[in-house]
N, C-alpha and C positions, 0 to 999 in steps of 0.2 A: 266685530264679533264680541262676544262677551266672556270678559272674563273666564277661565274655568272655575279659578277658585273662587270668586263672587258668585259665579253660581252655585258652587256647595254651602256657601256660608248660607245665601236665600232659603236656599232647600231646609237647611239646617236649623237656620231660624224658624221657618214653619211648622218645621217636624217639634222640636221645643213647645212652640206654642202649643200647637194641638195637645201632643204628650199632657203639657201640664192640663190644659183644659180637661183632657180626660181622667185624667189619676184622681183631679182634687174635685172631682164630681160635677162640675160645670156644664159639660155632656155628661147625661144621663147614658143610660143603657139603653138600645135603639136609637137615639136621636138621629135624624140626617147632618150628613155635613155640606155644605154648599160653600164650593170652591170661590165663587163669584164674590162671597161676603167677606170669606177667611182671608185672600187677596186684598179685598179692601182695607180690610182693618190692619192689617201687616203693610201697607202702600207696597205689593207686589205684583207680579205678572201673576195669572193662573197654572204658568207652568211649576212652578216650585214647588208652590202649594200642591198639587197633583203628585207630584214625587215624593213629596213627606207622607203624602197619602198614601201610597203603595208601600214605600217604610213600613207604616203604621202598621197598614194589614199585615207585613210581613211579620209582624211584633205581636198579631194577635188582638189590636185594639180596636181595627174597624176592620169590617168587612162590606161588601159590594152585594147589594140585594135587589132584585128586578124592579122596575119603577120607581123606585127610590136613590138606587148609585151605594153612595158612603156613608155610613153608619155607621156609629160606636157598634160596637159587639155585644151583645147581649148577654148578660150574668146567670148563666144556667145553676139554678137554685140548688135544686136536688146533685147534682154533682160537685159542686162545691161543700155543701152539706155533709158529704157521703167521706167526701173526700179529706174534711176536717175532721172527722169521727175517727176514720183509720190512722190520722198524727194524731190526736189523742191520744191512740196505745202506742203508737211507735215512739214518740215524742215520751210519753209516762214510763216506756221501758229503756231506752235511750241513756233517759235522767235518771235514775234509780243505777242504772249499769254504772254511769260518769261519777256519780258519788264517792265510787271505791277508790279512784284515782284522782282527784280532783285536789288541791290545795288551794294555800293562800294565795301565789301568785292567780291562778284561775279565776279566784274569788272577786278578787282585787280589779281584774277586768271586767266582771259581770256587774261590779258596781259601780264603775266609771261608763259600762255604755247606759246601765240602767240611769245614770246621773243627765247623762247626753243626750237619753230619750227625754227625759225631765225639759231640758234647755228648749230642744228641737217642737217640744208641744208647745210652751211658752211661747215661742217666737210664731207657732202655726208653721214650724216646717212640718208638715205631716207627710209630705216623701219621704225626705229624710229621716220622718221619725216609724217608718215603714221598712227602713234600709237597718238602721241602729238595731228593730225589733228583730230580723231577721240576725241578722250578727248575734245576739245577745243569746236565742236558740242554739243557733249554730257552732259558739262557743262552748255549750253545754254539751250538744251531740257528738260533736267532736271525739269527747275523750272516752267514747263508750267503749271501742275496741273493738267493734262491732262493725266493719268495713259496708258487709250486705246492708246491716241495718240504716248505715247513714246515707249509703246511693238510695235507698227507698223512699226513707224520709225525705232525699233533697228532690226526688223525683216528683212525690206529691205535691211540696210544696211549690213546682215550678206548674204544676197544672190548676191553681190558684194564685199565683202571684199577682195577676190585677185585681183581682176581690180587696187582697190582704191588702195593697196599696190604698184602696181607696176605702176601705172600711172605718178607717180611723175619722174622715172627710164624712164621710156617711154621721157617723155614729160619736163625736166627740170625748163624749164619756167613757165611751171604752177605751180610747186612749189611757186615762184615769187609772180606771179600774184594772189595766194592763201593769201600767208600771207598781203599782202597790203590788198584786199578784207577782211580777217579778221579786219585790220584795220577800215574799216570802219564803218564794222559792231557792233565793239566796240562803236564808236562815237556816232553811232544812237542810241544802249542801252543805253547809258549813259545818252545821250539829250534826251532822253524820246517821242523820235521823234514818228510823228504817225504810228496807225498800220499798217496801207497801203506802208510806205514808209520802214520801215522795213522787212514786210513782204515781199515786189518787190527787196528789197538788198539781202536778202538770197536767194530768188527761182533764180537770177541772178549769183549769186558768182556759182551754183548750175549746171546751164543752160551754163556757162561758161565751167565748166568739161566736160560735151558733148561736146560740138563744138570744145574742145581740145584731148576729145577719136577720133571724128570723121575724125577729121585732120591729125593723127598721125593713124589711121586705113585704110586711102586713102593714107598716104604715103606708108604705108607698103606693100600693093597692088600692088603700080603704080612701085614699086621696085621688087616685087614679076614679075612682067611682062617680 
């Protein structure tokens, strides 16, 4: 009989791969997955593979579709869209809130993950520079005082989290144009700038990601043709 725990580590290996294969764009959105190849290339049995499979779906990354089986899961446009536009204001009132309270040590952190995200593009960790961006947010919301306001914020942001993963994969530049935007937004924390001028730099760095999903959604398309 086999191992128990060789078999989780198999499973686990599998699940790994796929995972990466999906986050950093590899599989596309719809693509099939075929147990019989994924086994191959991993030198495994088809059973493990099928278990990370079921993982996955349970994570939200593939789903099971008639005549086809396993499938990435499909990036619903307009929801994501819809869904970035409402962190925009919540995310721009958040940050204008955190301003009042905010200090050096705070600061001091937003510019060492913003430093981290720098390293992590560099190297092409783009999960992990998905993970850092998400911290860097979240160390801002944090101190809004505003308890309702940050379960809402983190709400949203969990019903996009494979997008925001893989957008950076997508879209390189935007990674770029991310960490400078961070940049600024340091600055105006710090000068204690007003709320209004804060709050319009976030829902903008924010409004920005759209019009970089939207751009790279029409190329996908116009190629798809």
């Amino acid at each position: 009989m086999e191992n128990k725990n060789n078999k989780i580590s198999k499973k686990q290996m599998a699940y790994e791969h796929l995972r990466q294969l999906i986050l950093d764009g590899t599989y596309g959105s719809g693509q099939r997955i075929i147990i019989d190849q994924i086994a191959k290339e991993l030198k495994l049995s088809p059973i493990p593979v099928r278990e990370a499979i079921r993982q996955l779906e349970s994570d939200g990354l593939i789903q099971y579709k008639p005549y086809s089986g396993a499938v990435v899961t499909s990036i619903n446009e307009s929801e994501y869209i819809e869904t970035l536009s409402v962190l925009s204001l919540l995310e721009g009132y958040a940050a204008a809130l955190s301003s009042l309270t905010m200090d050096d040590q705070d600061f001091d952190k937003l510019i060492n993950l913003n430093k981290e995200m720098e390293k992590a593009l560099h190297l092409f960790e783009l999960e992990l520079f998905g993970k850092l961006n998400e911290c860097f947010h979240a160390e801002i919301n944090e101190k809004c005082g505003n308890s309702f306001l940050i379960e809402e914020i983190k709400h949203s942001q969990q019903r996009m989290n494979r997008v925001r993963k893989s957008m950076f994969t997508m879209v390189p530049q935007r990674a770029v144009q991310s960490i400078r935007e961070h940049e600024h937004i340091i600055k105006l924390l710090k000068e204690k700038a007003s709320f209004e001028e804060i709050e319009s730099m976030v829902r903008k760095h924010k409004l920005n990601a759209i019009s970089t999903f939207k751009q790279r959604a029409d190329t996908n398309r116009d190629q798809a043709l």
